[in-house]
N, C-alpha and C positions, 0 to 999 in steps of 0.2 A: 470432447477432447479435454484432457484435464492436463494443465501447463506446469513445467516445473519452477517452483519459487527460487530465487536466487538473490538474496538479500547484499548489498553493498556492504563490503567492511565498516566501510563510518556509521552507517547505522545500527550495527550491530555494538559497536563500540560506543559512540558517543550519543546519537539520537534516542536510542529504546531507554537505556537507563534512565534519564530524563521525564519520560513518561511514567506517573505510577500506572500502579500494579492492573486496576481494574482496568484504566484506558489503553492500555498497552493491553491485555488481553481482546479486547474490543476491535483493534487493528487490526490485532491477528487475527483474530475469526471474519472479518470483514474480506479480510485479503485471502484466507483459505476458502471461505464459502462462496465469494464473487468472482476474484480476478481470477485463481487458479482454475475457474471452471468456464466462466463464460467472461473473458475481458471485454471485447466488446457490446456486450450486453448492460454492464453494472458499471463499466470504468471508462475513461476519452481520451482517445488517442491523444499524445502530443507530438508536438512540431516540429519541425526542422533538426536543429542537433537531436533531440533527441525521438527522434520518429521511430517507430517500433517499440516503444513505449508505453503504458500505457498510468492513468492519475485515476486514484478513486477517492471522492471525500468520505468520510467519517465524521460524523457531525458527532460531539458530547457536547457533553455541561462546560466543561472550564474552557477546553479548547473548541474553538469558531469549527475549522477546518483541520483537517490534515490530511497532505497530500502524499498520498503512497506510492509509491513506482515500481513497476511490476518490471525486471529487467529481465530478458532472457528472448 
């Protein structure tokens, strides 16, 4: 089953520009190759307010983590 993406305004707005160009492509294919296809396989579920959710990390060079949210 392949899920459809649905990115939050603010991210699109203020989080992605913040990332350069090569880690922010890295996101994105993290988030189209993983979560769109198998969330529960690559990504963990979260909790409470936001149950039906799910977090995937991305590990790079500069940045530790980053936490992705697959909303939909």
């Amino acid at each position: 089953m392949v899920y459809k993406l649905k990115y939050h305004p603010d991210v699109k707005r203020s989080d992605l520009p913040k990332i350069d160009a090569k880690n922010r492509d890295m996101i994105k294919g993290a988030i189209e190759e993983r979560l769109a296809i198998q969330p529960e396989a690559y990504g963990k579920p979260l909790r409470r307010t936001l149950k039906g959710y799910w977090k995937l990390r991305v590990v790079m060079s500069r940045v530790k983590l980053c936490n992705v949210f697959l909303m939909g």
